[in-house]
LUMNU-58014 format. One record per residue (C-alpha): residue number from 1; residue in one letter; x, y, z. Coordinates in steps of 0.5 Angstrom, whole numbers, plus 500, padded with zeros to 3 digits. Each point is the difference from the previous one (the first is absolute). Layout:
BEGIN
- NUM / A / X / Y / Z
...
//
This chain:
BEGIN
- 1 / X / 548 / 894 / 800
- 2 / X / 505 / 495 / 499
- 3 / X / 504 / 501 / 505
- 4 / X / 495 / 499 / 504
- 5 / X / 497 / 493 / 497
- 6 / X / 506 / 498 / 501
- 7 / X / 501 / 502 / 508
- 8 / X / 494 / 497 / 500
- 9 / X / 502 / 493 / 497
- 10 / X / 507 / 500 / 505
- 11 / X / 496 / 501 / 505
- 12 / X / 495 / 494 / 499
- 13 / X / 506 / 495 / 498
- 14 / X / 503 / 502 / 507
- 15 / X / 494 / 499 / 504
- 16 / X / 498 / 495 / 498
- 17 / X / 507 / 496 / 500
- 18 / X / 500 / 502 / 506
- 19 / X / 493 / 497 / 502
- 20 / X / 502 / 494 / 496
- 21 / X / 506 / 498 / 504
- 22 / X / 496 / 502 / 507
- 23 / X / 496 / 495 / 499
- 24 / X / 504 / 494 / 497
- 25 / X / 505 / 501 / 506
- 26 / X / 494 / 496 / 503
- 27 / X / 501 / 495 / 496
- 28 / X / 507 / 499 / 500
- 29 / X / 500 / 500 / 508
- 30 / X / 494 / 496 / 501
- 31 / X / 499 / 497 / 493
- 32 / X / 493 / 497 / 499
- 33 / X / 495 / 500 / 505
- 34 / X / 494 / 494 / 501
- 35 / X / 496 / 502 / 504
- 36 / X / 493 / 495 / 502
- 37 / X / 496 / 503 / 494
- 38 / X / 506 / 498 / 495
- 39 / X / 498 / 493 / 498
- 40 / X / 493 / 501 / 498
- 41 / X / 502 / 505 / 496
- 42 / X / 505 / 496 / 497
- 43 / X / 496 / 494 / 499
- 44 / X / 496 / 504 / 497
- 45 / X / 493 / 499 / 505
- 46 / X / 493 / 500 / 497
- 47 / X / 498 / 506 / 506
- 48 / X / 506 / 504 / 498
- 49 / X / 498 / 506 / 495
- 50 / X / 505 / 499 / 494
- 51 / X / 504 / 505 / 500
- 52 / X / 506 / 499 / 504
- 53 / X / 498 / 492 / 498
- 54 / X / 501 / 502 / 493
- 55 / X / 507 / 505 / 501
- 56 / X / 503 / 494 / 503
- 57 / X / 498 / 495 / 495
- 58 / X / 503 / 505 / 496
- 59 / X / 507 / 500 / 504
- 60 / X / 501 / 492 / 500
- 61 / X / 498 / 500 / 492
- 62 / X / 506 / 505 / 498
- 63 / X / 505 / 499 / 505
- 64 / X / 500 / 492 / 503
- 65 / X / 497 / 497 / 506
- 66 / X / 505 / 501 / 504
- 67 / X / 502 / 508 / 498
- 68 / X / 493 / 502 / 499
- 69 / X / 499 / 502 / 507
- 70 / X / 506 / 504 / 501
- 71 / X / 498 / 503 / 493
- 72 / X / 493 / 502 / 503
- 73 / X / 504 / 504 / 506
- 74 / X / 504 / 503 / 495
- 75 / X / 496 / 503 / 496
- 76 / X / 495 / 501 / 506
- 77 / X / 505 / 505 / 502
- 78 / X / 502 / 504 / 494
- 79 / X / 493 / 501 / 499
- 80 / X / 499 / 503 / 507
- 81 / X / 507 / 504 / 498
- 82 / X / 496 / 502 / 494
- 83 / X / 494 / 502 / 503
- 84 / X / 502 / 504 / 507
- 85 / X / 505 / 504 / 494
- 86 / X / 494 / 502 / 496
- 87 / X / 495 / 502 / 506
- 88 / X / 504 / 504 / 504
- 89 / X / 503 / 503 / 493
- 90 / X / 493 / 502 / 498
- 91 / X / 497 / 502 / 507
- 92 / X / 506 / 505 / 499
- 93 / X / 499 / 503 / 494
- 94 / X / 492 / 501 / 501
- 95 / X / 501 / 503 / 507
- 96 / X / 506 / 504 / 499
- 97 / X / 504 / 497 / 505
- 98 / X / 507 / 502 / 503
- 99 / X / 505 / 495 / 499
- 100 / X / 499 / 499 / 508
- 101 / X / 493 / 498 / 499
- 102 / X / 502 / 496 / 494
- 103 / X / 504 / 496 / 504
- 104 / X / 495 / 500 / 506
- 105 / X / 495 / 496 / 495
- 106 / X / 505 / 495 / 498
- 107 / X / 503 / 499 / 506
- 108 / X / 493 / 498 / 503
- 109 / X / 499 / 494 / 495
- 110 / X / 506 / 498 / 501
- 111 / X / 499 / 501 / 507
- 112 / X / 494 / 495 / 500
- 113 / X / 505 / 494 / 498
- 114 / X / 505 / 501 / 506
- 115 / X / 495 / 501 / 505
- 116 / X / 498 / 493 / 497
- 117 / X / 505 / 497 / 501
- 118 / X / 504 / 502 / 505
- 119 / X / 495 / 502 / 506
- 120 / X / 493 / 497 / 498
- 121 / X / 500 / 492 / 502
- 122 / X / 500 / 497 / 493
- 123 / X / 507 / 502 / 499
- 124 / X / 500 / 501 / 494
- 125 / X / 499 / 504 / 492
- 126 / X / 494 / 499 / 497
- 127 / X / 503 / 501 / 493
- 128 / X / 505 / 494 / 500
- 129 / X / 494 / 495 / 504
- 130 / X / 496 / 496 / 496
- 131 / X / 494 / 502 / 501
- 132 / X / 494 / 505 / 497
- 133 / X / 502 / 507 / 503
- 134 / X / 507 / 499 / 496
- 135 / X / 497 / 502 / 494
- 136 / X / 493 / 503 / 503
- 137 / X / 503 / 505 / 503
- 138 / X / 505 / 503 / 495
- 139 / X / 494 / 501 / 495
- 140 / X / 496 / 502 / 505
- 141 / X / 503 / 507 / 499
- 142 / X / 499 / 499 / 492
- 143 / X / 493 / 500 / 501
- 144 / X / 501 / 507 / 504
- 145 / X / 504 / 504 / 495
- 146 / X / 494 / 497 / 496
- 147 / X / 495 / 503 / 504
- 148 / X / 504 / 507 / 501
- 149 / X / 499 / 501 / 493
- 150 / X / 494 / 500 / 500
- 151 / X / 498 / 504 / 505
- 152 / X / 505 / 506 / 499
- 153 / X / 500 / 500 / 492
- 154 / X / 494 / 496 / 498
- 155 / X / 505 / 494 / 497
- 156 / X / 497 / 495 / 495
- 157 / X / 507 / 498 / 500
- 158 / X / 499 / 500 / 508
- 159 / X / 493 / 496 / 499
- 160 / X / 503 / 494 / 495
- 161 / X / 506 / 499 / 505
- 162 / X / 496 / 499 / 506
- 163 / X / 494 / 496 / 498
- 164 / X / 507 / 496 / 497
- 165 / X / 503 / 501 / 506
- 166 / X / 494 / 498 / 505
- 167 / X / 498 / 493 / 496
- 168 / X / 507 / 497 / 501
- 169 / X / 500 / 502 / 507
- 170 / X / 494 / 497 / 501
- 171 / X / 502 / 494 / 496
- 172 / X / 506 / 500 / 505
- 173 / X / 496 / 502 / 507
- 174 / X / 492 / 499 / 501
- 175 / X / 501 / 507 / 505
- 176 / X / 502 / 504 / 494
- 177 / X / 493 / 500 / 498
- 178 / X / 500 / 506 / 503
- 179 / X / 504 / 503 / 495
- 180 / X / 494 / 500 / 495
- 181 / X / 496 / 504 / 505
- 182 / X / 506 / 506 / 500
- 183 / X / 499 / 500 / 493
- 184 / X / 493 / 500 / 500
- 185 / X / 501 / 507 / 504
- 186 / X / 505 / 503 / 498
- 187 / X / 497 / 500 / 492
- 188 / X / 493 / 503 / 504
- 189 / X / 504 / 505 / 502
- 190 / X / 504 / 501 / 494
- 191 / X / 494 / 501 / 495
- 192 / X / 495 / 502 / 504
- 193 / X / 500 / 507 / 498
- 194 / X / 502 / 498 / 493
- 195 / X / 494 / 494 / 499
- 196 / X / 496 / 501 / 505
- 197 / X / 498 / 496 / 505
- 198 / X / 497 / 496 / 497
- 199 / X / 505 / 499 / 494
- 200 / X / 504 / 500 / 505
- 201 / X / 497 / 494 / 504
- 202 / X / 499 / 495 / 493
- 203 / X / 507 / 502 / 498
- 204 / X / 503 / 498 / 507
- 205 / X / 496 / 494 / 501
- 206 / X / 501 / 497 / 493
- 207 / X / 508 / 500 / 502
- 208 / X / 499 / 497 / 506
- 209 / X / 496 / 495 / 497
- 210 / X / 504 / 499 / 494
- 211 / X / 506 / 499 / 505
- 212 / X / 495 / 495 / 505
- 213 / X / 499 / 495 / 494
- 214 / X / 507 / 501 / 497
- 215 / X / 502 / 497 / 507
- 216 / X / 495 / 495 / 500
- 217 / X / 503 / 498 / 493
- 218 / X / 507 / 500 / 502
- 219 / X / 497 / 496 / 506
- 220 / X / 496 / 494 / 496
- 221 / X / 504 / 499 / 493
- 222 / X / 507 / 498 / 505
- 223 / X / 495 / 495 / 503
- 224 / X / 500 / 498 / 494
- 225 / X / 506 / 499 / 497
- 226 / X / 502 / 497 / 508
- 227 / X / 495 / 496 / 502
- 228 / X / 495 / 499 / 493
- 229 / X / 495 / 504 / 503
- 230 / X / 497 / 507 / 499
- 231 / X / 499 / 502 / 507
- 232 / X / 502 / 505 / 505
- 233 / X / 505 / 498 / 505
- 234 / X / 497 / 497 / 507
- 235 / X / 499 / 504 / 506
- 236 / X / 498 / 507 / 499
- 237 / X / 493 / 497 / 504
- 238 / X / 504 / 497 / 506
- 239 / X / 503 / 507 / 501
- 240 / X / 493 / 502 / 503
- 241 / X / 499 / 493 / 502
- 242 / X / 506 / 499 / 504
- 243 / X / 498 / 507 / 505
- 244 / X / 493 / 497 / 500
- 245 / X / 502 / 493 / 502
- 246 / X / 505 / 504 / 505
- 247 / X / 494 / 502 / 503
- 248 / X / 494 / 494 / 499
- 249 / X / 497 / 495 / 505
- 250 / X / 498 / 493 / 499
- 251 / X / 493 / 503 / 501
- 252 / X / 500 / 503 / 492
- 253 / X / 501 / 494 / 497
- 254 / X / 492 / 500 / 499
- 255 / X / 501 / 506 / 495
- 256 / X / 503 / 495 / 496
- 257 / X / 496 / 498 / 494
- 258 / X / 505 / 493 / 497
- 259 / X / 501 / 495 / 506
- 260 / X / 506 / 499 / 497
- 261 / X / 503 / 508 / 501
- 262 / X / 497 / 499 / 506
- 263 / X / 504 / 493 / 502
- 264 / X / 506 / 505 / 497
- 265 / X / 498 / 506 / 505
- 266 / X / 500 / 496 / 505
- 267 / X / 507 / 496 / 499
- 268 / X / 502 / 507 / 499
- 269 / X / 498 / 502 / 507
- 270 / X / 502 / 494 / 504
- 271 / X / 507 / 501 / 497
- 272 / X / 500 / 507 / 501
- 273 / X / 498 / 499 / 507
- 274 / X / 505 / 494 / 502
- 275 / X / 506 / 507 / 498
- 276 / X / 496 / 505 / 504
- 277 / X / 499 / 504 / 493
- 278 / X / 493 / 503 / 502
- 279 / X / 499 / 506 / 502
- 280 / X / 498 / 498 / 508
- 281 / X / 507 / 500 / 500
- 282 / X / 502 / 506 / 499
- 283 / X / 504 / 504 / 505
- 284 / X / 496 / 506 / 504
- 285 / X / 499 / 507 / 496
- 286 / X / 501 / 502 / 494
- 287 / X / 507 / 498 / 499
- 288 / X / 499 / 493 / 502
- 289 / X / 495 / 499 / 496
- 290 / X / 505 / 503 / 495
- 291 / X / 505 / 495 / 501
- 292 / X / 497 / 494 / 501
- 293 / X / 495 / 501 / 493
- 294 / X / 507 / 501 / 496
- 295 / X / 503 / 495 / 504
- 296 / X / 494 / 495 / 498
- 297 / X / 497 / 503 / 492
- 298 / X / 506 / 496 / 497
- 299 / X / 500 / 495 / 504
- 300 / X / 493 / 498 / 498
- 301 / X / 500 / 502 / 493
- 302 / X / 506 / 496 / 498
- 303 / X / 501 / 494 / 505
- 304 / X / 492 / 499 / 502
- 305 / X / 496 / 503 / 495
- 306 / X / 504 / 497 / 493
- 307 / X / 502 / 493 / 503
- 308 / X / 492 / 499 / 501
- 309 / X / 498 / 501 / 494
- 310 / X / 505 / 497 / 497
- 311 / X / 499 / 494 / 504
- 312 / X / 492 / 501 / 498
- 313 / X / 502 / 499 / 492
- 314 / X / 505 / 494 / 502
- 315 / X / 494 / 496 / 502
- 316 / X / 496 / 501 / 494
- 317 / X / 505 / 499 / 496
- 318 / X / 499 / 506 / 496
- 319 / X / 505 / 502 / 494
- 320 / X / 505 / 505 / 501
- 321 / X / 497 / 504 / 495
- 322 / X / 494 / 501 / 503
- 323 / X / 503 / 501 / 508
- 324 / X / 501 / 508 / 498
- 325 / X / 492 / 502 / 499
- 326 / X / 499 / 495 / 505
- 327 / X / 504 / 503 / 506
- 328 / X / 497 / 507 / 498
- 329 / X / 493 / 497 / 500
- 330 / X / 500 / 498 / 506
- 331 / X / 504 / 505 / 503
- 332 / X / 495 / 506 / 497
- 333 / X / 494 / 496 / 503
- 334 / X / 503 / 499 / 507
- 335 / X / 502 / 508 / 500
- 336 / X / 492 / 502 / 497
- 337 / X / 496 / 495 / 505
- 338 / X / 504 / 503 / 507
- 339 / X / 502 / 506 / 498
- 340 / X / 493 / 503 / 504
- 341 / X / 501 / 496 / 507
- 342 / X / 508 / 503 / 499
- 343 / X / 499 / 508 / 499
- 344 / X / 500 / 502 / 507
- 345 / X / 507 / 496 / 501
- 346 / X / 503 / 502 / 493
- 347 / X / 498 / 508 / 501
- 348 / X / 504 / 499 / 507
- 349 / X / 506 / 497 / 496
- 350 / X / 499 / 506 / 495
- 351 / X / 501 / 505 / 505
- 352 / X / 506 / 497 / 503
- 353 / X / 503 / 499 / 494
- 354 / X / 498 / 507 / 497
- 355 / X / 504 / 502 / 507
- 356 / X / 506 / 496 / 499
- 357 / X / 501 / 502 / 492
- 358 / X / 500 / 507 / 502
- 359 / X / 505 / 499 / 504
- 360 / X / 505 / 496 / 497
- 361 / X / 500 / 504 / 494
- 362 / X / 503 / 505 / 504
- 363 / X / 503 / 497 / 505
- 364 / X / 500 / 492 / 505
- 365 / X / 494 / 499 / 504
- 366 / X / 504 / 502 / 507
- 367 / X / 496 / 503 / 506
- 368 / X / 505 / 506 / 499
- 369 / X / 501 / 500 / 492
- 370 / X / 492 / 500 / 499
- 371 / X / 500 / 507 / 504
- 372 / X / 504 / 502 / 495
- 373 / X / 498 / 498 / 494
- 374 / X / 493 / 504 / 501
- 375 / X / 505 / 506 / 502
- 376 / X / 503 / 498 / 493
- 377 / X / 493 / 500 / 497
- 378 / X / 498 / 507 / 503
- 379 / X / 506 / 503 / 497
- 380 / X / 499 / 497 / 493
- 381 / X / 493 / 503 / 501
- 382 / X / 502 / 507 / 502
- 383 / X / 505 / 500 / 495
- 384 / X / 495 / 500 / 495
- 385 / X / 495 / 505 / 504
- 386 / X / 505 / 504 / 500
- 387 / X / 502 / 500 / 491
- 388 / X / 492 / 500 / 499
- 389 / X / 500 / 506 / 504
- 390 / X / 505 / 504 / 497
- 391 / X / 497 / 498 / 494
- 392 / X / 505 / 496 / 497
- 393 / X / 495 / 496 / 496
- 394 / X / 500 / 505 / 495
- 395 / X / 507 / 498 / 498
- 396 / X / 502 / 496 / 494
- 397 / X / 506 / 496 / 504
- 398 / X / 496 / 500 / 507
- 399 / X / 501 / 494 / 505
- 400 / X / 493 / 499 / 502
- 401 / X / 497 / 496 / 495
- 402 / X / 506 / 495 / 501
- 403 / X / 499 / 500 / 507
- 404 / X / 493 / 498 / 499
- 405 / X / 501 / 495 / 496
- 406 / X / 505 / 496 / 504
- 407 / X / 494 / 501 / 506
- 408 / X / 495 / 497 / 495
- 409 / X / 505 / 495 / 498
- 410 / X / 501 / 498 / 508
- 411 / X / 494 / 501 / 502
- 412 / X / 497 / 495 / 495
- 413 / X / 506 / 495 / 501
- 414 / X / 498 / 500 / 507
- 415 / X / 493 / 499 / 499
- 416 / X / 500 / 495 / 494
- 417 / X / 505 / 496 / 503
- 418 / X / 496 / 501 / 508
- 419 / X / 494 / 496 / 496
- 420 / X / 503 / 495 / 497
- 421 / X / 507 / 498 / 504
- 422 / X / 505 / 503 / 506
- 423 / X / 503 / 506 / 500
- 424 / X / 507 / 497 / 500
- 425 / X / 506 / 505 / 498
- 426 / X / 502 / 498 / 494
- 427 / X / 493 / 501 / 497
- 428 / X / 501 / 507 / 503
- 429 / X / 507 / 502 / 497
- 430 / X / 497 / 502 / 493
- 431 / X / 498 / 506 / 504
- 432 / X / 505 / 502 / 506
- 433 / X / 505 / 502 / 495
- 434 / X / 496 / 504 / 496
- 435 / X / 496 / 502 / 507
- 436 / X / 507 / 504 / 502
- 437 / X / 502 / 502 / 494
- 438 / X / 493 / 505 / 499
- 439 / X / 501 / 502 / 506
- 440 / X / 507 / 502 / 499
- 441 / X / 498 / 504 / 493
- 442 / X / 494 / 503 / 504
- 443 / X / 505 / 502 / 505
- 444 / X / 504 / 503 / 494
- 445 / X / 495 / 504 / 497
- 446 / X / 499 / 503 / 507
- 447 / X / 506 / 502 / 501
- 448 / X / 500 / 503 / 493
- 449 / X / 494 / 504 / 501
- 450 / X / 504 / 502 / 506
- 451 / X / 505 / 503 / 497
- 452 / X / 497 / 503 / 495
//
């Protein structure tokens, strides 16, 4: 037994160091990488959720303004190292998987981060970047090993570590919201039998809600301490309100109540316009329209949409304390009163976006890739058929729940981030590594069945 502990320890410690020297290659070759989000973040901007701000915050107070950021790649990095060991050692152990496999898992995560930098166009690592993804992504697969526990040994452990995990990924990225919905379905799932449905259900959704208002918490009280007020950050609204503004007209001005929301919205508008921001630009068919929506959403929430409200508060002099609860009053107005007229835009957006998220998880929009992400799909799907036929459900250490939940996962990443903004690739990455990995532990599981 002790010798066992004993492999069992070498054998982390080599991974990880391993994984660890991975990734921080990335920061010796290319060192610190600022990307367009950096500043505002860096700066600490009041629509930027607190985590990442926070994190950094933390870096330049230990390490000095002029080391901090190179500290914050480091440690990015290690974390990673960290994490990428941890998950493809504990999928290994619960799945039983050769040593082949084993290494099939963990080159897939450390695969993600070449493709990335070598063949997609941004050219480089997430991890030595300075942007919410560096940190989001590592523990994002915390958040699953949380989840795993509870599905395959009702863990309270496992619920404890992923209501924690869930508040600081949301607390670093809005989208990880999506993380309180997987545990609220993995506890149903879990206890159910045990509890009852009903018992089950109150369980489930008193921890998301405790997770929701420790999140809110979080949130309000470093307002707080940055900016004297307890608020939430601004923006959350104009992440619908920006879809919606994409698709207005000038005719929905009416809906709104405030003239002085109203001179905003039409300010917005003309702005937009001037730069063929708006949806009767877009190109032909659902990739065109695609396109030009991704192209355009930030460019209206952040260079029109923002500047307006903003100019708006100068020329009442209003007090910096006050702008943030004013920017989300106006924001919330304007998203609730043309939201009706916008439907039918919105819901076409949504569709596409749906589209353009299942295959970017997979794969890249091409003509040819996009064929081939459904061929990647359907084999999924038949793999998981295939178990549940042979009966592999019955098993402690079966494949299926796993690979359920990592659908469950991806679909409801896609679907939250389809309704509130676009379905760009590193919104999807939580789940393309995660995504092949079941796939390749299915396959595993079926080749044992047929080898047996």
């Amino acid at each position: 037994m002790k010798d066992g502990r004993r492999n069992r320890q070498v054998e982390l410690i080599a991974v990880m160091a391993v994984s660890v020297l991975f990734y921080l290659i990335w920061y010796w070759h290319d060192g610190v990488i600022i990307t367009p989000d950096s500043e505002s973040y860096i700066i600490m901007q009041a629509d930027r959720e607190p985590g990442y701000c926070f994190y950094l915050w933390l870096m330049r107070m230990v390490f000095g303004a002029k080391k901090y950021l190179d500290a914050a790649a480091v440690l990015q990095c290690i974390i990673a190292g960290i994490a990428t060991a941890v998950f493809t050692l504990s999928l290994k152990k619960r799945f039983r998987l050769s040593w082949l496999f084993g290494f099939g898992i963990w080159g897939i995560q450390c695969g993600l981060t070449v493709l990335n930098r070598f063949v997609a166009l941004r050219g480089y690592s997430y991890f030595n970047s300075i942007r919410t993804e560096a940190l989001a992504y590592s523990f994002y697969l915390f958040l699953l090993l949380g989840l795993v526990a509870i599905l395959y040994d009702k863990s309270r452990a496992g619920v404890v570590a992923s209501l924690i995990w869930a508040v600081v990924l949301t607390s670093i990225r809005k989208q990880m919201l999506v993380a309180f919905g997987l545990i609220f379905l993995a506890v149903l799932y879990a206890w159910w039998r045990d509890k009852g449905w009903k018992k089950a259900f109150l369980y489930a959704a008193v921890l998301v809600l405790l997770g929701l208002g420790s999140t809110r918490l979080i949130d309000c009280t470093y307002n707080l301490a940055y900016r004297g007020t307890f608020t939430a950050h601004t923006g959350d609204s104009s992440f619908i309100l920006g879809n919606e503004l994409y698709a207005a007209d000038k005719e929905m001005a009416q809906r709104i109540s405030n003239s002085d929301n109203r001179v905003i919205f039409l300010e917005i508008l003309d702005r937009a316009d001037a730069q063929e921001y708006n949806i009767q630009y877009a190109g032909k068919g659902w990739h065109g329209l695609q396109e030009h929506y991704s192209m355009s959403y930030d460019r209206i929430k952040f260079d029109i949409v923002m500047p307006v409200i903003r100019e708006y508060q100068d020329s009442l002099g209003m007090a910096q304390e006050a702008r943030e609860d004013s920017y989300n009053a106006i924001a919330g107005a304007l998203m609730k009163e043309i939201l009706v007229p916008c439907l039918p835009d919105l819901l076409r957006i949504f569709a596409v976006n749906v589209i353009s998220g299942l295959i970017t998880t997979v794969l890249k929009v091409h003509p040819v890739l996009n064929v081939v992400a459904m061929l990647l799909y359907l084999a999924y799907i038949g793999l998981f058929l295939w178990l549940v036929k042979k009966g592999s459900y019955h098993k402690a250490d079966t494949s299926l729940l796993f690979a359920a939940l990592v659908m469950i996962s991806l679909v409801a990443t896609i679907v939250l981030t389809s309704a509130t903004i676009y379905c760009q690739m590193r919104y999807m990455l939580y789940n393309t590594g995660l995504f092949y990995q079941a796939g390749l532990i299915m396959l595993y599981e079926v080749l044992r069945k047929e080898g047996a």
